[in-house]
C-alpha positions in Angstrom: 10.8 -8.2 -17.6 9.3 -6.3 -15.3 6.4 -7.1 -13.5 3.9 -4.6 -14.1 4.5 -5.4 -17.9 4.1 -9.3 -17.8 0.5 -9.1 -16.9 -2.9 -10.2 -18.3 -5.8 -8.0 -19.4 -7.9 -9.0 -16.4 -4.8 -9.1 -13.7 -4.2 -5.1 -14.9 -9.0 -4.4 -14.7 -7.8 -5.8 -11.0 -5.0 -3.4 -10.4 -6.7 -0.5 -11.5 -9.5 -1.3 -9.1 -7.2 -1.4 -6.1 -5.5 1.6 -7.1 -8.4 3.6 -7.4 -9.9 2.2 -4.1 -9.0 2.5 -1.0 -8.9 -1.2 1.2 -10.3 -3.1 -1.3 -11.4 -6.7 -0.9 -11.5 -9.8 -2.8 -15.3 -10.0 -2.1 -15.8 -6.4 -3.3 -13.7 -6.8 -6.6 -16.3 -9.8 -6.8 -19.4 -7.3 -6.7 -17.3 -4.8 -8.9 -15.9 -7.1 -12.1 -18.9 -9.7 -12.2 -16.1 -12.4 -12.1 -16.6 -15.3 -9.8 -15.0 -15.7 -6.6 -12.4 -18.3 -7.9 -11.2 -16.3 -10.5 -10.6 -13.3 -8.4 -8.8 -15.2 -5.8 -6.4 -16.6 -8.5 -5.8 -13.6 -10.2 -5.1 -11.8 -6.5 -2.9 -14.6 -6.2 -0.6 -13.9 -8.7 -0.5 -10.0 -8.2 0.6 -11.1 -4.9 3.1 -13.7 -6.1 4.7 -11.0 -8.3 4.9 -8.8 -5.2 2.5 -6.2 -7.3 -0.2 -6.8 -4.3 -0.2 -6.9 -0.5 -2.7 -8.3 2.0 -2.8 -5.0 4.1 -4.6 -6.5 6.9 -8.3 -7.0 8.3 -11.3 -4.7 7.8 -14.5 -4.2 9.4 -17.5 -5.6 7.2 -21.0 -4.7 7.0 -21.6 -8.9 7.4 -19.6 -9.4 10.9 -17.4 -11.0 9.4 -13.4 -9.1 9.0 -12.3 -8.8 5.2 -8.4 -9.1 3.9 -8.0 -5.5 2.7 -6.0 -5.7 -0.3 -3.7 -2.8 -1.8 -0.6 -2.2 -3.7 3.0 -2.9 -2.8 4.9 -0.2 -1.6 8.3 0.1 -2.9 8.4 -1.7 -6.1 7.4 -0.5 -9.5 9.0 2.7 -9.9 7.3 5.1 -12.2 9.1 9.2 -13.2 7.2 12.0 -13.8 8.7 14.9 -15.9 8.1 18.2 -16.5 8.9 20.6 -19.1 8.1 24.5 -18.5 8.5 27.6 -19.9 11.1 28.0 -16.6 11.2 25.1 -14.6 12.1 21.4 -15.0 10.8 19.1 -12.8 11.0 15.7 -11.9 9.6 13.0 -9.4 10.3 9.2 -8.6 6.9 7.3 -7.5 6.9 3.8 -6.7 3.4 1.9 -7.5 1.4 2.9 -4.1 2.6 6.8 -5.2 4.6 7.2 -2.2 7.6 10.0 -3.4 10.8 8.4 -3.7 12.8 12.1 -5.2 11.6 15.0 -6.5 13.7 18.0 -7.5 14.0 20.8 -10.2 16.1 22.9 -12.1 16.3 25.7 -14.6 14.8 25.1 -18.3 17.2 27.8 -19.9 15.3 27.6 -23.5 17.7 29.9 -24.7 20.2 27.4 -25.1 18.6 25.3 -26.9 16.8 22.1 -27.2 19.9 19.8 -26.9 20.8 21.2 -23.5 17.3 21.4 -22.3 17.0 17.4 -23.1 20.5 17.2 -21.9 19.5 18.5 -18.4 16.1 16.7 -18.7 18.1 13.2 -18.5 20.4 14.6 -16.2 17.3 15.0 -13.6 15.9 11.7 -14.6 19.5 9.7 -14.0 20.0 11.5 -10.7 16.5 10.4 -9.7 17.3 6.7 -10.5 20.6 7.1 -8.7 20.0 9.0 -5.7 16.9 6.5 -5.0 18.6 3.4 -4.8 16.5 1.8 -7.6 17.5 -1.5 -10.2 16.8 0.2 -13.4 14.9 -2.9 -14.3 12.6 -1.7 -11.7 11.7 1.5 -13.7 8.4 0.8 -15.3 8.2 4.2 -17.1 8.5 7.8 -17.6 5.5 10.4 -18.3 6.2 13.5 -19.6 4.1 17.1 -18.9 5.2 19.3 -21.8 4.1 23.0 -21.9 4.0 23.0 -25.6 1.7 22.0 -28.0 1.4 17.9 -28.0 0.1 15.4 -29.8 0.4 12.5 -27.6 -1.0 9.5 -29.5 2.7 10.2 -31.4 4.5 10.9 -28.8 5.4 14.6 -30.5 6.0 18.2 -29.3 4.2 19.6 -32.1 5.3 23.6 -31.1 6.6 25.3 -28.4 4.7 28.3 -28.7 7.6 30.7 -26.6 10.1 33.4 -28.2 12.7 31.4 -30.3 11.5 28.0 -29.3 9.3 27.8 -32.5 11.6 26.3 -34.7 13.8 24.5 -32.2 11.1 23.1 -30.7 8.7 21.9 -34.5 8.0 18.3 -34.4 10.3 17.0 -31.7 9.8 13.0 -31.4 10.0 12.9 -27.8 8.6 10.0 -27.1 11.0 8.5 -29.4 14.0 10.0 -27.6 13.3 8.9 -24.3 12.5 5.4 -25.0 15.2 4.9 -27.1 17.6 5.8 -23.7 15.4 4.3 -20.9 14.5 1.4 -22.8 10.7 1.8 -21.0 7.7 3.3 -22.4 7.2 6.9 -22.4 3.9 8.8 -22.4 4.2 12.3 -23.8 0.9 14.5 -23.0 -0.2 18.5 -22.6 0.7 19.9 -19.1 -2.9 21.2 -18.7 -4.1 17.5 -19.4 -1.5 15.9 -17.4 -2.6 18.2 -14.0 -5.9 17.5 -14.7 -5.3 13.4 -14.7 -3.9 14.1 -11.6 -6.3 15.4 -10.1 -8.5 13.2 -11.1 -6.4 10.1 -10.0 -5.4 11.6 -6.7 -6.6 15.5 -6.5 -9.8 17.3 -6.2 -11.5 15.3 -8.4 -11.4 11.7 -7.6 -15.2 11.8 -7.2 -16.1 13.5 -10.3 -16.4 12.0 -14.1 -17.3 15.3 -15.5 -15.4 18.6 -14.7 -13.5 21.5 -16.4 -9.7 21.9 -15.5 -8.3 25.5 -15.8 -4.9 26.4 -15.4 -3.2 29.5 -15.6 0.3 30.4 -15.7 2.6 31.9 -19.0 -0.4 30.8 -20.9 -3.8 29.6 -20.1 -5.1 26.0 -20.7 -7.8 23.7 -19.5 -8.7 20.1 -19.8 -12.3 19.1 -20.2 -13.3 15.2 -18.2 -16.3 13.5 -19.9 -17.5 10.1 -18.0 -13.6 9.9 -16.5 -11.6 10.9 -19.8 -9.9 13.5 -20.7 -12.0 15.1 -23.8 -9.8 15.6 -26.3 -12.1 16.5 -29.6 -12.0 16.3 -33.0 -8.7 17.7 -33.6 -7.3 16.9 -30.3 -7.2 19.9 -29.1 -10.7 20.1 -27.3 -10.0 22.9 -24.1 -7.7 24.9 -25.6 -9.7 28.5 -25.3 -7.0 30.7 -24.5 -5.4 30.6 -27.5 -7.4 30.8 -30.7 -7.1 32.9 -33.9 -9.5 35.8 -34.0 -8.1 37.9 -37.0 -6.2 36.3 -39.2 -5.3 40.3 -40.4 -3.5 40.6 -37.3 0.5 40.0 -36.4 2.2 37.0 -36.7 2.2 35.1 -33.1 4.9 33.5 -31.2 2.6 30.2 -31.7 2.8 30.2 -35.7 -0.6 31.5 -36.3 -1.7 35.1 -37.3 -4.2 37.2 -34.9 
């Protein structure tokens, strides 16, 4: 199994610390967790032992004394990132300190279909895994950016509001499909939501818990952060303002809906 799976609760609160810090010490995840100083040395321990976690050398302290920077390992845990556009697929290979292992892209083509748009989709992904060199029991998982509309707690493409793509594209279980291949979990979300995690993770925001995300492109999104998550509303679709019904009178729209 791999690693990043066959972890406790409080070894993956520890990982998420270091990731999000830069340098981190063991005496500093003490301060930030509340857990003793036993505890976190056991738990670094065996990130270490799994080879999730490196000692990335000494760090000046505001004590005298030089702290054991901790961080995690570079090449090991390899993560894909996919993306599905209106005109581009996309794909890139991460391992679990985000260093780029591949990246490339190729043409959508909607017009022929979903089949062959999934068909090229796994192409990308198996040349990724190929060209990099990787064990695919070192692929920890795949997250999908879809263009369309999503729900992701299901792991569906609810609509792909785009000429002809409507029906083709009507409750897709896409999650479903790509675990059932890779054997390793899939996370399916909105494009606009999926930039905005990112920069939140690793972008402009990294310092903010509250900000508004607005992309434009064949459409126009955005992705609203309360207190570090993504806002997502009642109906899940909290941040979608360029697209609403105003006048239900009005022509049928690519989307489904009328005005």
């Amino acid at each position: 199994m791999n690693a990043v799976f066959n972890i406790s609760d409080k070894e993956r609160e520890i990982l998420g610390l270091i990731h999000a810090r830069v340098a981190l010490s063991r005496a500093e995840l003490v301060d930030l967790t509340g857990l003793s100083p036993g505890l976190i040395s056991a738990i670094v321990r065996k990130l270490i032992t799994k080879g999730i976690v490196v000692e990335s050398g000494l760090q000046p302290s505001k004590l005298g004394r030089r702290r054991v920077a901790l961080q995690l390992s570079s090449g090991t845990v390899y993560t894909i990132g996919l993306e599905i556009g209106t005109y581009y697929l996309r794909v890139v290979m991460v391992d679990l300190a985000g260093n780029i292992w591949h990246k490339a892209e190729t043409h959508t083509k909607l017009s022929q279909g979903l089949s062959q748009v999934l068909e090229r989709c796994f192409q990308l992904i198996d040349h990724a895994v190929a060209t990099s060199g990787i064990n695919k029991g070192d692929l920890a998982g795949i997250g999908i950016a879809h263009s369309g509309i999503v729900d992701s707690n299901r792991g569906l493409v609810l609509s792909f509001p785009r000429p002809g793509q409507i029906s083709e594209w009507k409750n897709v279980p896409l999650r479903e499909i790509v675990e059932k291949r890779y054997q390793v979990p899939c996370l399916v979300e909105d494009s606009v939501r999926m930039a905005a995690l990112a920069e939140r993770e690793i972008g402009a925001a990294t310092e903010l818990s509250d900000f508004v995300y607005v992309r434009i492109g064949m459409g126009i999104g955005a992705c609203i952060f309360i207190d570090g998550k993504p806002y997502r509303g009642a109906g899940g679709n909290a941040g979608e303002f360029g697209h609403m019904t105003v006048d239900e009178t009005c022509p049928l729209c690519f989307c489904g809906n009328n005005g």
